[in-house]
VEXLUMLO-420946 format. One record per residue (C-alpha): residue number from 0; residue in one letter; y, x, z. Coordinates in pm, 1 decimal. Layout:
N
   i aa        y        x        z
 NUM  A        Y        X        Z
...
end
This chain:
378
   i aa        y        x        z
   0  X    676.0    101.4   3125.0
   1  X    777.2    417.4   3298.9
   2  X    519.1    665.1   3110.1
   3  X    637.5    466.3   2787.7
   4  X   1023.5    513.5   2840.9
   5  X    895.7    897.9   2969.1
   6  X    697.9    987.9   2620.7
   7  X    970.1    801.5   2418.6
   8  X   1190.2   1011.0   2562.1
   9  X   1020.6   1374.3   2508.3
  10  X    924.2   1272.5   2141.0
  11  X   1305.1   1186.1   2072.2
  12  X   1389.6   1562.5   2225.9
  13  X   1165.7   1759.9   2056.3
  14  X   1214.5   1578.7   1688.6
  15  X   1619.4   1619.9   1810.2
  16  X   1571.6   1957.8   1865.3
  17  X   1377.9   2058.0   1530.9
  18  X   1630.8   1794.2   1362.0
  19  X   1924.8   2059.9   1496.9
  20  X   1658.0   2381.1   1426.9
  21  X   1573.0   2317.8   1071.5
  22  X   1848.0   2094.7    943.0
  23  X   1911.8   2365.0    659.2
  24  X   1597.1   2336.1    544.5
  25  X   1576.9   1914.6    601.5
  26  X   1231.4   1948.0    820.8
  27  X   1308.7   1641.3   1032.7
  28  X   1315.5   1267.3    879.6
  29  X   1469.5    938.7   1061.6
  30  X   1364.4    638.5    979.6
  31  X   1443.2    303.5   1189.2
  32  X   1501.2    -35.1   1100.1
  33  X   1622.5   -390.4   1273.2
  34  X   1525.3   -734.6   1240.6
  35  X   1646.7  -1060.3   1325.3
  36  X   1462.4  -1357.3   1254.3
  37  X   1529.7  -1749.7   1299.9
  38  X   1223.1  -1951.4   1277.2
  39  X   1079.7  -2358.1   1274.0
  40  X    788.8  -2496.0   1340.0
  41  X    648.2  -2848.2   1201.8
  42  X    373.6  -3009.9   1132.7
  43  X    106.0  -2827.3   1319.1
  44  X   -133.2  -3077.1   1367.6
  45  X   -473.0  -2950.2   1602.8
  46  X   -839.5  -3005.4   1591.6
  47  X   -848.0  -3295.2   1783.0
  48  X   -574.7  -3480.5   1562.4
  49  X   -249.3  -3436.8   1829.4
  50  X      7.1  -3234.9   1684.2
  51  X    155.0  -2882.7   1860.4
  52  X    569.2  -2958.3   1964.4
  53  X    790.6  -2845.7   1716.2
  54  X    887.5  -2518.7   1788.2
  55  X   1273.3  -2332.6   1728.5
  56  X   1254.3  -1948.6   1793.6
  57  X   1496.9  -1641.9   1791.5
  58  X   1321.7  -1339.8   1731.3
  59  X   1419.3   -957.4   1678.1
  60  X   1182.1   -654.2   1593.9
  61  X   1327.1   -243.5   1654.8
  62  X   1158.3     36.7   1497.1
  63  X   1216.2    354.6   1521.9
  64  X   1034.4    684.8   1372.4
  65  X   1034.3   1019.1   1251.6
  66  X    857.4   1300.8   1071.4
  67  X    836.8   1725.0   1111.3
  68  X    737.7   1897.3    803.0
  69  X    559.9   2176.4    982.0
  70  X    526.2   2335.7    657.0
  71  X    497.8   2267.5    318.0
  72  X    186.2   2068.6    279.8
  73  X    134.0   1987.6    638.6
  74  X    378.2   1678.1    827.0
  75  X    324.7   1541.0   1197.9
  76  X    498.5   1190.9   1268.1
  77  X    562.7    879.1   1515.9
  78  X    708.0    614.9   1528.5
  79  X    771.2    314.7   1851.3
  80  X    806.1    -53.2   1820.9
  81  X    859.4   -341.8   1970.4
  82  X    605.3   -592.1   2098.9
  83  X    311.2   -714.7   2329.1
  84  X     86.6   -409.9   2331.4
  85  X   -233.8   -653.5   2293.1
  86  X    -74.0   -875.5   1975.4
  87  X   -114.7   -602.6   1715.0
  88  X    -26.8   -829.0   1427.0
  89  X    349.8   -949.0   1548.9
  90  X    597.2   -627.0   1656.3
  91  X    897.9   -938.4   1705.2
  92  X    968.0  -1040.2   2022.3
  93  X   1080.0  -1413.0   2097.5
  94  X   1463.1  -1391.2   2283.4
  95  X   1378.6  -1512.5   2619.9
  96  X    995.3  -1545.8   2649.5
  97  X    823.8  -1468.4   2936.3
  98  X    946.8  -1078.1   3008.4
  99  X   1134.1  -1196.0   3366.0
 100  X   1489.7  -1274.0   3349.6
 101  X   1658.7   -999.7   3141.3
 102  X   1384.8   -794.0   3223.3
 103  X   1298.2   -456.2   3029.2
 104  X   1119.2   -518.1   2668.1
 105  X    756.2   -442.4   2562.6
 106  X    759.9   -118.6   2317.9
 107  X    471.3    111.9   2229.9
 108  X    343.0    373.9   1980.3
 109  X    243.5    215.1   1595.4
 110  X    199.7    537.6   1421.7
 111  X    105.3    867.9   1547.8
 112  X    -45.3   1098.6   1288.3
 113  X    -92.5   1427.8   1121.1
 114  X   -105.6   1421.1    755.3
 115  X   -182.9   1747.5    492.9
 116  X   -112.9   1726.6     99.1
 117  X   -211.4   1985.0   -132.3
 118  X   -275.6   1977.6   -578.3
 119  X   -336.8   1635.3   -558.2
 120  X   -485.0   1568.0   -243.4
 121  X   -354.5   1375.6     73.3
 122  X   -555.1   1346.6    398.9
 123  X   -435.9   1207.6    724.2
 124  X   -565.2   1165.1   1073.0
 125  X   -421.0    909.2   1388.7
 126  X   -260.7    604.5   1370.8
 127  X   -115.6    525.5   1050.9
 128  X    -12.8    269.0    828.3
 129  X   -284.7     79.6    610.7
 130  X   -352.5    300.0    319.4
 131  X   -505.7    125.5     72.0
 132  X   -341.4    -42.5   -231.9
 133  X   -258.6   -372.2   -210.7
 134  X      5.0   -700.7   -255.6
 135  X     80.8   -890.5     13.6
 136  X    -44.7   -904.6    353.2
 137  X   -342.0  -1207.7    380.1
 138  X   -613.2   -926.8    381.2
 139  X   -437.3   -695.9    609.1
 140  X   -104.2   -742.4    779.0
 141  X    109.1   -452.5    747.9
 142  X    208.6   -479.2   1108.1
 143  X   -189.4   -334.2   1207.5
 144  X   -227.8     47.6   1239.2
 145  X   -536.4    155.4   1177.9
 146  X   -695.1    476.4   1362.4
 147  X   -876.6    703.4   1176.6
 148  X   -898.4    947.1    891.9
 149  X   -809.2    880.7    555.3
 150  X   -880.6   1085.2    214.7
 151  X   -708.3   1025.7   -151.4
 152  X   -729.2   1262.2   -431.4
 153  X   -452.1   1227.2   -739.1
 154  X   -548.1   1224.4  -1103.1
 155  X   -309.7   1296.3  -1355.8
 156  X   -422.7   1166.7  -1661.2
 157  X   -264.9   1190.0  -2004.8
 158  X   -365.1    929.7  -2188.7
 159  X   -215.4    611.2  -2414.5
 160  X   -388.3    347.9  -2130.6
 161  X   -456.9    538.3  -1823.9
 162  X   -173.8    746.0  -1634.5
 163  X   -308.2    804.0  -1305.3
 164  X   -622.4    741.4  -1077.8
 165  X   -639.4    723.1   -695.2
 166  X   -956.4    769.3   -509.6
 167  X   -940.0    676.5   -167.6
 168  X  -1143.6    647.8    117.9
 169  X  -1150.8    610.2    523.6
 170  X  -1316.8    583.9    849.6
 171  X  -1084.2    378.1   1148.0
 172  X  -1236.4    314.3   1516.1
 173  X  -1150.0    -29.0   1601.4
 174  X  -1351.1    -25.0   1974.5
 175  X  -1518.0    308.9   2079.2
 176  X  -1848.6    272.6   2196.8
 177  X  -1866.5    568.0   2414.9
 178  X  -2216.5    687.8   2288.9
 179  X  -2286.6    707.1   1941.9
 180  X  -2039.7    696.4   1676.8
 181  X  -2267.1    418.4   1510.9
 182  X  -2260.0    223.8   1798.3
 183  X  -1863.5    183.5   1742.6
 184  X  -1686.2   -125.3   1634.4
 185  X  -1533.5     57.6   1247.7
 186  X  -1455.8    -27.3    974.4
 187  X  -1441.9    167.7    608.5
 188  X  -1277.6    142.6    322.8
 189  X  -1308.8    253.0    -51.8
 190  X  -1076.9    223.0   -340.1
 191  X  -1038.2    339.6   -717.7
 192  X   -645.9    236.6   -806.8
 193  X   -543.3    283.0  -1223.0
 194  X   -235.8    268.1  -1306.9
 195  X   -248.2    125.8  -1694.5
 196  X    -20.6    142.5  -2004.2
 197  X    282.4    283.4  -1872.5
 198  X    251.3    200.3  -1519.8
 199  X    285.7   -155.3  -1591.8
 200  X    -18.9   -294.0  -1508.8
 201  X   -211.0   -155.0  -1195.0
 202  X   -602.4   -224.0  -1105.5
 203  X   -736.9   -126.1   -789.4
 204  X  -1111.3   -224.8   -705.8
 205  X  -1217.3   -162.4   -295.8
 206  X  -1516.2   -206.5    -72.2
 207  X  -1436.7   -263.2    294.9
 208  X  -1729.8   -255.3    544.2
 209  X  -1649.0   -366.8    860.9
 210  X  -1931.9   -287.3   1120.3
 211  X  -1968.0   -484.3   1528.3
 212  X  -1659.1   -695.4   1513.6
 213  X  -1560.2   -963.3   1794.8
 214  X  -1587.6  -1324.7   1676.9
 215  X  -1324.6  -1376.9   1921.4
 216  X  -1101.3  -1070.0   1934.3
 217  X   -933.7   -883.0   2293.7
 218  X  -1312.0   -868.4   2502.4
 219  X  -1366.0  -1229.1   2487.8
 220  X  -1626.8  -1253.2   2192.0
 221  X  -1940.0  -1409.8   2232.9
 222  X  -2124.1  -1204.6   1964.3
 223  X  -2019.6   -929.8   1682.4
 224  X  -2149.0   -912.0   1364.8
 225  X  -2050.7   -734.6   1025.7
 226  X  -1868.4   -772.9    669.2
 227  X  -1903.7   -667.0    335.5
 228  X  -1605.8   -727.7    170.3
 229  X  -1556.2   -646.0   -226.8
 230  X  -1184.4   -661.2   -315.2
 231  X  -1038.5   -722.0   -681.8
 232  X   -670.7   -663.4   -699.5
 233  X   -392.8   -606.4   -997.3
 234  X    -25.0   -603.4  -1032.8
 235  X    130.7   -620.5  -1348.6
 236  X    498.3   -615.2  -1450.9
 237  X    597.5   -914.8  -1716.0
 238  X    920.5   -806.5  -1763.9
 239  X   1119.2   -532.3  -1670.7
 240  X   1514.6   -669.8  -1702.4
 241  X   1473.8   -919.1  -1543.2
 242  X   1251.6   -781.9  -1325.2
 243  X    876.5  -1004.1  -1315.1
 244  X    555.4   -929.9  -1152.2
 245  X    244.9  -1092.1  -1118.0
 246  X    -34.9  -1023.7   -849.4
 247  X   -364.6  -1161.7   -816.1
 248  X   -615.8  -1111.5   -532.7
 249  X  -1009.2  -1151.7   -513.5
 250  X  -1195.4  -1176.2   -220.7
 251  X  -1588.1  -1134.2   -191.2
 252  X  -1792.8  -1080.1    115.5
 253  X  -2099.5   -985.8     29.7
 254  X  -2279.5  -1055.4    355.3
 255  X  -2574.0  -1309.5    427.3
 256  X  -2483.9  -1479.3    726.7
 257  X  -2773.5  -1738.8    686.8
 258  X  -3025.4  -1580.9    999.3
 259  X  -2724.4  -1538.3   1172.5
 260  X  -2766.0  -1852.0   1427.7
 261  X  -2454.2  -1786.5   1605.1
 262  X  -2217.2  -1908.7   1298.2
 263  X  -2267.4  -2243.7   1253.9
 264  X  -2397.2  -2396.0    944.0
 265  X  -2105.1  -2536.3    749.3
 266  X  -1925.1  -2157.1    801.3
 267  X  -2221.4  -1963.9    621.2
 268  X  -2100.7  -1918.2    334.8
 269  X  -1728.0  -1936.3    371.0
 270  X  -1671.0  -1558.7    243.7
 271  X  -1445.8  -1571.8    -63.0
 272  X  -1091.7  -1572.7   -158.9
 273  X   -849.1  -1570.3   -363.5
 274  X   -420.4  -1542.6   -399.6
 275  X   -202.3  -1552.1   -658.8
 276  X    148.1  -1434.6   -642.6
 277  X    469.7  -1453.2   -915.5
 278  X    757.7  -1246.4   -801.9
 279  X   1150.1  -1263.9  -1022.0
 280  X   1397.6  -1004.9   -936.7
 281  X   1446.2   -753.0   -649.8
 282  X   1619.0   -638.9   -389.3
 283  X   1741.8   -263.5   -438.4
 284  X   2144.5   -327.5   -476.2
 285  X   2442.5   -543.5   -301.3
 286  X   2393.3   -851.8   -520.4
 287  X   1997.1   -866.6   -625.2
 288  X   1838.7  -1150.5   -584.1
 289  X   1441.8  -1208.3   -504.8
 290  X   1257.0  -1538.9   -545.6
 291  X    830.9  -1509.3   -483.9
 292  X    590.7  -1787.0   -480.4
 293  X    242.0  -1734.7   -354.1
 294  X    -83.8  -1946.5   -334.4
 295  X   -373.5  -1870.2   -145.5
 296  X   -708.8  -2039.5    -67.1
 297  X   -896.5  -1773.0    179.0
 298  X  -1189.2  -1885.8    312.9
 299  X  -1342.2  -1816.4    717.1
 300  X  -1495.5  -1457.9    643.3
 301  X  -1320.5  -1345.0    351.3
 302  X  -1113.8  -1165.2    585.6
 303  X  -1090.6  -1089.5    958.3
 304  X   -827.2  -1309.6   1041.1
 305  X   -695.4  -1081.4   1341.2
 306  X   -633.0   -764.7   1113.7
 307  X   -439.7  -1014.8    892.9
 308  X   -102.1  -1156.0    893.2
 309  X    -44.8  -1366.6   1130.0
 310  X    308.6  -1551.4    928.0
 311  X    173.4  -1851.0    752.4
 312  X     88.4  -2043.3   1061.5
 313  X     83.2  -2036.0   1426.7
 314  X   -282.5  -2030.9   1477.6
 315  X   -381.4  -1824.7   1704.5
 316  X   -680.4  -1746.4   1974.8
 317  X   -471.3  -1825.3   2271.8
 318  X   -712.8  -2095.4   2384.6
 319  X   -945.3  -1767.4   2455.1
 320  X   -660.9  -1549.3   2616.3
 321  X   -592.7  -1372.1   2331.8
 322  X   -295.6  -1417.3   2133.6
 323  X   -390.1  -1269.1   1768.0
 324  X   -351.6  -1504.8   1508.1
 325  X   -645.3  -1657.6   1301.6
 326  X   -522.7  -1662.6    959.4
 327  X   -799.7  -1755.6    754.8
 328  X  -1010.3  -2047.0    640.5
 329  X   -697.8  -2215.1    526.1
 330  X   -504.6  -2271.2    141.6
 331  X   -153.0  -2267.5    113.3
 332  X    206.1  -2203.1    -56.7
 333  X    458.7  -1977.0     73.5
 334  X    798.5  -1961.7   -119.9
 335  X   1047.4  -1691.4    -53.1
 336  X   1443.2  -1655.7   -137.7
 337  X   1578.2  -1330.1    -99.9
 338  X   1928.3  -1160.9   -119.4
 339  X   2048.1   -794.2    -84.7
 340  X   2405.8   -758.1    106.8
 341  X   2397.5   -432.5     35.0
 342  X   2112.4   -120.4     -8.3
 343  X   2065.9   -138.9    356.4
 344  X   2066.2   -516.2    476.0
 345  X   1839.2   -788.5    288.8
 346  X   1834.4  -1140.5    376.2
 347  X   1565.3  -1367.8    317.7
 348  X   1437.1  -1718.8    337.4
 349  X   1058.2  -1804.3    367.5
 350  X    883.8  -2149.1    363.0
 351  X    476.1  -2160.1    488.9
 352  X    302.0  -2459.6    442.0
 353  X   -108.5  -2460.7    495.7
 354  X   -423.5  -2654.8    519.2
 355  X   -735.4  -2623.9    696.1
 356  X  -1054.7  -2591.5    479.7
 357  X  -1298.9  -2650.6    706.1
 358  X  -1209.1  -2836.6   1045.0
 359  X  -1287.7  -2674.4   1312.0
 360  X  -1315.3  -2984.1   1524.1
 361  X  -1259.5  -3378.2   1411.6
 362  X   -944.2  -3272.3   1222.8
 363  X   -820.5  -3014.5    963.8
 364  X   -524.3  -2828.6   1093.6
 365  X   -221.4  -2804.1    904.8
 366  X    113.7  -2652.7    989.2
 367  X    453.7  -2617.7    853.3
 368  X    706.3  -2319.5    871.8
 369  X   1028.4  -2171.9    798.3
 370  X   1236.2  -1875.1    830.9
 371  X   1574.8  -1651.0    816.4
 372  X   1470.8  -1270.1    855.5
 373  X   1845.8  -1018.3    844.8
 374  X   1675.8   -685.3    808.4
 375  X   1879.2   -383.1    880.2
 376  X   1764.9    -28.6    758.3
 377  X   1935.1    229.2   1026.0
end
């Protein structure tokens, strides 16, 4: 905690110091945000038929970033967090759990990066936020900071259907090998994003290959193996006043898991999903309203469940020592309420309620949830 608090500390001094240098010229960006959440657990019956206690939490989250445009194409930035250094999908911390009494809180680096843009190119390298399009966070939770590189090139295009076209691609080290590079646990990505007839309607096709992942995540897994996984995605605005959107998800991976004796039989070919998502209003200015229903049926290897979110239920790997969640194989409905106090302070009200596809065990699990998030933009 003491080289944290010591880094933290230099890297708020030097961005202070160009923030006071170059404030003419507006170099320096803050960013920083606050979270409170209330949260209840039901429901959450286990493999062997029992059901998990009922669990009532408090919870809070801190961030706080910034950015140094070195010059005009070229940007270096940070930004600190909250949270258990080894639970990279959850940055909220639970009021009272387990740090000592009143002890000092958990807080680490989530993004550190250098990033370049230039006629219609953008390339980055570090730890930075997931960069590829997409709607919601049941592929890839948007707490999980990849490390890598990342390239997109911009197309302009004037046309009565097609406005723009992203190309994007990356490489992100997941576990280092220490030898080759192709001995690394990676992953890439690939993605073509249009956006259609006015912006209204965007379409953005990827291909993820993830290469040696953990069946069991945090150096516990028993074996690694790979996935293929093609993504279909679109957005499209219904209606602009109100405001509507629709989202849809597809989910294929293409992998052949059936010489693959150490997944059993009944899991082979559990590699698709799907989600489907209706959004009405939005929350911009003191008064907006938000209401968002969204169903999903993602099946065991559509996804790697410890890159995803981790909100929908509270299944998790603890029974392995690790505490990332394991949100897939499961189909549910999560309904969200939403309302802005003003341009800097949303609340909002989520319900989570899921299924098990395939039981792990005797029993499908199944579990239950609901929250109050007050987020604060500082």
């Amino acid at each position: 905690m003491g080289k944290t608090t010591l880094i933290i500390g230099l890297l708020c001094y030097v961005l202070s110091v160009n923030a006071q240098t170059d404030t003419s010229s507006s170099k320096f960006t803050f960013t920083g945000d606050f979270r409170f959440r209330v949260e209840q657990d039901w429901d959450s019956k286990k493999t062997d038929g029992t059901f998990r206690d009922n669990r009532s939490r408090l919870r809070y989250r801190v961030r706080l970033g910034g950015s140094y445009n070195i010059n005009q194409w070229a940007t270096i930035g940070a930004r600190i967090r909250t949270g258990q250094p080894d639970k990279q999908q959850d940055p909220q911390l639970t009021l009272g759990d387990g740090y000592g009494e009143f002890n000092t809180l958990p807080i680490g680096f989530e993004k550190v990066f250098f990033e370049a843009k230039h006629k219609g190119f953008l390339i980055w390298a570090g730890k930075n936020t997931f960069p590829f399009e997409k709607s919601n966070e049941l592929f890839w939770s948007d707490n999980v900071y990849p490390e890598g590189f990342f390239l997109k090139k911009r197309f302009i295009i004037k046309s009565k259907f097609v406005n723009q076209l992203d190309l994007s691609g990356g490489h992100f080290i997941i576990n280092t090998s220490g030898n080759s590079f192709e001995n690394d646990s990676y992953f890439e990505g690939f993605q073509a994003s249009f956006s259609l007839f006015d912006s209204k309607l965007k379409v953005y096709p990827s291909f993820y290959y993830f290469k040696n992942i953990p069946n069991i995540p945090d150096g516990n897994a028993d074996f690694v193996f790979n996935y293929s996984i093609l993504h279909l995605g679109t957005k499209l605005k219904l209606l602009s006043k109100p405001n509507v959107n629709f989202e849809a998800d597809y989910y294929s991976n293409l992998e052949n898991y059936d010489s693959n004796d150490n997944i059993e039989s009944n899991f082979k070919n559990q590699k698709n999903g799907f989600v489907i998502g209706i959004t009405f209003g939005q929350l911009k200015t003191q008064g907006d309203w938000l209401f968002k229903v969204t169903y999903t049926n993602l099946e065991q290897y559509a996804a790697v469940d410890f890159f995803a979110q981790n909100d929908w239920a509270r299944w998790d790997y603890s029974s392995f020592d690790s505490p990332d969640g394991r949100l897939t194989n499961f189909k549910g409905i999560e309904l969200v309420g939403g309302y802005a106090l003003n341009q800097k302070m949303t609340l909002k009200m989520k319900w989570y309620f899921v299924d098990q596809l395939v039981p792990y065990g005797a029993f499908k699990e199944t579990g239950s949830r609901a929250r109050i998030d007050l987020d604060i933009k500082l």
